[in-house]
ZADRENRO-488025 format. One record per atom (N, C-alpha, C, CB): residue number from 1; residue in three letters; atom name; x, y, z. Coordinates in Angstrom, 3 decimals, decimal comma. Atoms other than C-alpha are relative to their C-alpha. Glycine has a CB too. Example, Ala and Ser with C-alpha at 12.3 -4.5 7.8 and 13.67 -1.06 7.14 Angstrom:
! ZADRENRO-488025
1; ALA; N; 0,890; -1,190; 0,000
1; ALA; CA; 12,300; -4,500; 7,800
1; ALA; C; 0,900; 1,200; 0,000
1; ALA; CB; -0,992; 0,027; 1,246
2; SER; N; -0,820; -1,190; -0,060
2; SER; CA; 13,670; -1,060; 7,140
2; SER; C; -0,770; 1,090; 0,730
2; SER; CB; 0,414; 0,462; -1,415
***
This chain:
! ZADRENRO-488025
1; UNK; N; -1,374; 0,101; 0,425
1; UNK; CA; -27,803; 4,749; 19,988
1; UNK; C; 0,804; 1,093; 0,679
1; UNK; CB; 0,116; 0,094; -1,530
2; UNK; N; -0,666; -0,748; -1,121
2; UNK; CA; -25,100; 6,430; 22,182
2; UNK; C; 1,364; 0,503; -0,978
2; UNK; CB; 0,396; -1,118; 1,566
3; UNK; N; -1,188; -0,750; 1,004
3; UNK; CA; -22,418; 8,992; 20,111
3; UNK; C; 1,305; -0,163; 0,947
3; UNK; CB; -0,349; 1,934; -0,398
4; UNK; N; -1,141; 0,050; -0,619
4; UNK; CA; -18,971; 8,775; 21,593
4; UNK; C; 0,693; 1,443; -0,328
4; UNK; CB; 0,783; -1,276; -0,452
5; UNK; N; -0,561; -1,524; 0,265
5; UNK; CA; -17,435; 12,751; 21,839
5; UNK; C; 1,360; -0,313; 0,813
5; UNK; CB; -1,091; 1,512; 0,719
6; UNK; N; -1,034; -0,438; -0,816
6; UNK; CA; -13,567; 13,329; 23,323
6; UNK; C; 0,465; 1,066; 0,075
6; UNK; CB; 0,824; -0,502; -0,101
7; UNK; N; -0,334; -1,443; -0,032
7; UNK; CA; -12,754; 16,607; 24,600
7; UNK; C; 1,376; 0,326; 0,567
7; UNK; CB; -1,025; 0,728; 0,807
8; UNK; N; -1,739; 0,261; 0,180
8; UNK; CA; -8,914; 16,875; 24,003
8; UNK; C; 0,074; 0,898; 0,629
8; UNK; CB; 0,949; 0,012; -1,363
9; UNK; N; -0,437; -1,372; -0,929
9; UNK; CA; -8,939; 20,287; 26,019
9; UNK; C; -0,065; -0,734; 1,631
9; UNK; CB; -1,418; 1,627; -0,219
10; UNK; N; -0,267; 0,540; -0,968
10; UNK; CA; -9,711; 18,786; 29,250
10; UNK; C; 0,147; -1,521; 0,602
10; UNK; CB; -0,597; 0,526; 0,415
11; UNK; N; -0,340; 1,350; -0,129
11; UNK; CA; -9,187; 15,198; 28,873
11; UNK; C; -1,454; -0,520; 0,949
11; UNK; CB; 1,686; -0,188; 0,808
12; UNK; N; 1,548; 0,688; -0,261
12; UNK; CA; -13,324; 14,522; 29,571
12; UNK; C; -0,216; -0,544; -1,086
12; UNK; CB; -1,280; 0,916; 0,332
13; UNK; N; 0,812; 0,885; 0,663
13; UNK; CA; -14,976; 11,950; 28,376
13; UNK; C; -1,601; 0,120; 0,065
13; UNK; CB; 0,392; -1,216; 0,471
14; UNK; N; 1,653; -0,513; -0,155
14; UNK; CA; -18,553; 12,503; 27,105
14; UNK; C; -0,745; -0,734; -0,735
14; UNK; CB; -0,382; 1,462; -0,444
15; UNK; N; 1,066; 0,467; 0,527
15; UNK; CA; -21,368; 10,722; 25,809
15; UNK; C; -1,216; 0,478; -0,036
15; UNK; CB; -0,106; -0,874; 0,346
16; UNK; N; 1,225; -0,315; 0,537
16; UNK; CA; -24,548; 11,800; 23,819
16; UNK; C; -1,207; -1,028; 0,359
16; UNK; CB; 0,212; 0,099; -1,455
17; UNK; N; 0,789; 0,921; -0,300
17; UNK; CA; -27,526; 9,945; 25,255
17; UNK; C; -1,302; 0,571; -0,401
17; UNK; CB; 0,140; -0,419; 1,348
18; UNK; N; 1,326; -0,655; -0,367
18; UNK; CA; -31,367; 10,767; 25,119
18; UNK; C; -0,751; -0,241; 0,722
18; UNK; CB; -0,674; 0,106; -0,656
19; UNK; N; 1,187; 0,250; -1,045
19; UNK; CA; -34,523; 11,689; 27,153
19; UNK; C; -0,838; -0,500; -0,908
19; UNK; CB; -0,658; 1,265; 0,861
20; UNK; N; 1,344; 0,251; 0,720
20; UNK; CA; -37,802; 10,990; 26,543
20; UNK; C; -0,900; -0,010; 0,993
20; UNK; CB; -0,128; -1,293; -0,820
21; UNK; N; 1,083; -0,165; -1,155
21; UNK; CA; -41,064; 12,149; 28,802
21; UNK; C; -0,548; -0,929; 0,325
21; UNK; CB; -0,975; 0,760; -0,158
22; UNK; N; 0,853; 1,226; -0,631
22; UNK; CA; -42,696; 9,405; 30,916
22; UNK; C; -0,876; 0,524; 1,074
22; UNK; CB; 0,949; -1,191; 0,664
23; UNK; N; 0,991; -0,525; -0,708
23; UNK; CA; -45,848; 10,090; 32,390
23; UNK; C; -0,322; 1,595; 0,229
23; UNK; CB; 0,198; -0,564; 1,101
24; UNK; N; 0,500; -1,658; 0,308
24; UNK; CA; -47,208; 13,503; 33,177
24; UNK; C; 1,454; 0,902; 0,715
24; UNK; CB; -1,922; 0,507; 1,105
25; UNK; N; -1,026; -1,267; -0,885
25; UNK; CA; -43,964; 14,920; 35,372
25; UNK; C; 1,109; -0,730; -0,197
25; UNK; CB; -0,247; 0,426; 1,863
26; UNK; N; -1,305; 0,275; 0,162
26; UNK; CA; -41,245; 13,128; 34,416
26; UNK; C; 0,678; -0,054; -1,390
26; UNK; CB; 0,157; -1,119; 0,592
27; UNK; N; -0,611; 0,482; 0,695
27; UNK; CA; -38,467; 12,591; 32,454
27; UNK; C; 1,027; -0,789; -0,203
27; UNK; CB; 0,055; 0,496; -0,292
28; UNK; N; -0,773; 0,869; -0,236
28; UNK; CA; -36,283; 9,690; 31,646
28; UNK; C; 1,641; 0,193; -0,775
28; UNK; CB; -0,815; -1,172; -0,365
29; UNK; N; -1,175; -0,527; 0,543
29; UNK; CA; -32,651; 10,297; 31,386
29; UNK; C; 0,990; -1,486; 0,289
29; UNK; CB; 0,513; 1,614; 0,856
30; UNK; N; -0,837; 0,788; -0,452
30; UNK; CA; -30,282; 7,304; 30,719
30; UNK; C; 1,858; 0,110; 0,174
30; UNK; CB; -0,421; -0,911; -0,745
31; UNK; N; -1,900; -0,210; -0,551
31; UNK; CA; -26,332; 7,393; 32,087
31; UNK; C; 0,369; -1,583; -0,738
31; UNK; CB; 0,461; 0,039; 2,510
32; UNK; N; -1,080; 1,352; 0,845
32; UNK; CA; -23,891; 5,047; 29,838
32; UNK; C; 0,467; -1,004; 1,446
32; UNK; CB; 1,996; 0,914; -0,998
33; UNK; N; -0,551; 0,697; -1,507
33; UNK; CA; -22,862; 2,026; 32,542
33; UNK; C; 0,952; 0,016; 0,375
33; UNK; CB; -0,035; -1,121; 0,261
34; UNK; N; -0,683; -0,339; 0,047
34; UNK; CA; -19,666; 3,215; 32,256
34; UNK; C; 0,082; 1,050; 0,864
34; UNK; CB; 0,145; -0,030; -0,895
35; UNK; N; 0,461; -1,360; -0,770
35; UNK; CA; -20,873; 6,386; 33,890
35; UNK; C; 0,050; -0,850; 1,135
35; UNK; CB; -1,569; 0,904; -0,366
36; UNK; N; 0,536; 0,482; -1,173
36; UNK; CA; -22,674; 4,448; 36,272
36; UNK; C; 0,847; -0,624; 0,938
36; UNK; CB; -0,925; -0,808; -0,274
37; UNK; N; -1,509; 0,749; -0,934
37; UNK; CA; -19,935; 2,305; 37,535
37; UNK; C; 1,005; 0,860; 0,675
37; UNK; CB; 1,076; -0,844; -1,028
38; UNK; N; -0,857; -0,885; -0,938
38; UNK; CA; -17,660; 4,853; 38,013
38; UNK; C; -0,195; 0,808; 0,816
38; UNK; CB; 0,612; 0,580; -0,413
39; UNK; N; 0,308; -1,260; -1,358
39; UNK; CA; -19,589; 7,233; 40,109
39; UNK; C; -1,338; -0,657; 0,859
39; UNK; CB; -0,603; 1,977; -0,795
40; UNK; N; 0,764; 0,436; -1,717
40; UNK; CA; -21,333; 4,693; 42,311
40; UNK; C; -1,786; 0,140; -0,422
40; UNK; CB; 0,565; 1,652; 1,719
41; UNK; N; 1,029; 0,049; 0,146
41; UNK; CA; -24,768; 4,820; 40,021
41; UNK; C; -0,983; -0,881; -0,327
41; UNK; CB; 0,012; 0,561; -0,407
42; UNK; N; -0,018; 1,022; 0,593
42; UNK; CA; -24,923; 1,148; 39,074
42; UNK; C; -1,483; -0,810; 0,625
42; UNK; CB; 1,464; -0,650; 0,216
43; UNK; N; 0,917; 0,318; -0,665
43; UNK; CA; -27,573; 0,155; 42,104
43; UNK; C; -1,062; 1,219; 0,106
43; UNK; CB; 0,545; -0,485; 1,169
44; UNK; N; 1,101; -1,372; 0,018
44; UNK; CA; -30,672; 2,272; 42,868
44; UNK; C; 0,343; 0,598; 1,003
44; UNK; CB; -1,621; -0,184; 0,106
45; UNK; N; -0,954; -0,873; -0,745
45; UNK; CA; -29,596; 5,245; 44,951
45; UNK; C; -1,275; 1,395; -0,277
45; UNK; CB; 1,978; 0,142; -0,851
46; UNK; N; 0,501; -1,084; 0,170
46; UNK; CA; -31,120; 8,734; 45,349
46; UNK; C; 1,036; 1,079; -0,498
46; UNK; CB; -0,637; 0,280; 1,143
47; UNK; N; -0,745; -1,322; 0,068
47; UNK; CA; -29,521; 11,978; 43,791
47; UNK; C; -0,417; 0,888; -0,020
47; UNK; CB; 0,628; 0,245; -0,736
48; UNK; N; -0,135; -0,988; -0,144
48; UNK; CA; -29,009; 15,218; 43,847
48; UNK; C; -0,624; 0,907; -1,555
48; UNK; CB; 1,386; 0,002; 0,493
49; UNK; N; -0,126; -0,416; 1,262
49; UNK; CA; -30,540; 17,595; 40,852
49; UNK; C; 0,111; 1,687; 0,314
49; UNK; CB; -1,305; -0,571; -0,984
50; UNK; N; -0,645; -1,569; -0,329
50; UNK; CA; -28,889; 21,314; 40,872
50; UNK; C; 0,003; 0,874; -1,313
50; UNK; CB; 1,734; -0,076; 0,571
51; UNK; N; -0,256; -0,734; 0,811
51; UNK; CA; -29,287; 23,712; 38,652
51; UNK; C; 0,669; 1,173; -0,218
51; UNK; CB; -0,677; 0,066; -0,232
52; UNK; N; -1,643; -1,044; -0,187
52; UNK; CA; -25,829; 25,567; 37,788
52; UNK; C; -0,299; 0,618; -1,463
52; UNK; CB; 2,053; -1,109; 0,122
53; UNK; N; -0,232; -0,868; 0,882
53; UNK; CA; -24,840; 28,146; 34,692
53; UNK; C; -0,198; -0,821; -0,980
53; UNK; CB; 1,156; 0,702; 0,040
54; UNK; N; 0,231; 1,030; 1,920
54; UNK; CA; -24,233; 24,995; 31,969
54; UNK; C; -0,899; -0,845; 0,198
54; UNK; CB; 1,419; -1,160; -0,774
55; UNK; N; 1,516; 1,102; 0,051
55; UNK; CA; -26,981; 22,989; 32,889
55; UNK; C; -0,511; -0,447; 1,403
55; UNK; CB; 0,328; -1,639; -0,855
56; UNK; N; 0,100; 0,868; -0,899
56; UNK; CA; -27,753; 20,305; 35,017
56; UNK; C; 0,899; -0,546; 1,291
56; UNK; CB; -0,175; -0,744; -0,674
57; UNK; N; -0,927; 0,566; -0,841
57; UNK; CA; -25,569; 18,966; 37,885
57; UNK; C; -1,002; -1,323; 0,756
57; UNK; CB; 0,669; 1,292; 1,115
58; UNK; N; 0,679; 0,685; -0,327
58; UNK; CA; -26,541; 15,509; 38,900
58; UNK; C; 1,360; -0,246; 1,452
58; UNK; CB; -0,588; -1,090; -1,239
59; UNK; N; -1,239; 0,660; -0,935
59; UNK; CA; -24,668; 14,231; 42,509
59; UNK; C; -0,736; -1,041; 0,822
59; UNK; CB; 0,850; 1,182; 1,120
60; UNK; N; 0,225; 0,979; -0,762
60; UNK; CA; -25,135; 10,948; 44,093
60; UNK; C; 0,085; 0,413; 1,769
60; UNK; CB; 1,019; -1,047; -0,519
61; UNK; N; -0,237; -0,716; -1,000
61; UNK; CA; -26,177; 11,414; 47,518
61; UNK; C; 0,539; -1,407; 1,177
61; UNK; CB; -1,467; 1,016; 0,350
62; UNK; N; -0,322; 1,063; -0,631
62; UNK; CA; -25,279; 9,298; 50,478
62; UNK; C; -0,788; 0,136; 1,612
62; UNK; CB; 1,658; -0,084; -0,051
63; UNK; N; 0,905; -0,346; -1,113
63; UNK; CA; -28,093; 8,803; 52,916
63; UNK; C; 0,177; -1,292; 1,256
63; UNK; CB; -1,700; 0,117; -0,693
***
């Protein structure tokens, strides 16, 4: 089940999703299709994983 958050300070839109470990080295993280659509994640694609000050940074790459 996916929470709906709005963050009236910078006019982001955010959604609460969850992981859950699959297999011995991974983990599965799902993006709302909403997400996906808008930043080009809708087909299978490779990204980017960066680790900055607040977390995660995911970026679609373009190979």
């Amino acid at each position: 089940m996916t929470s709906k958050l709005s963050d009236n300070k910078s006019n982001n839109k955010k959604d609460i999703t969850k992981t859950w470990l699959t297999g011995q080295s991974s983990c599965t993280l799902v993006i709302p299709k909403k997400f996906a659509l808008e930043y080009g994640l809708d087909k299978p694609c490779h990204v980017l994983l960066e680790k900055v000050d607040e977390g995660i940074l995911i970026k679609k790459m373009e190979l």
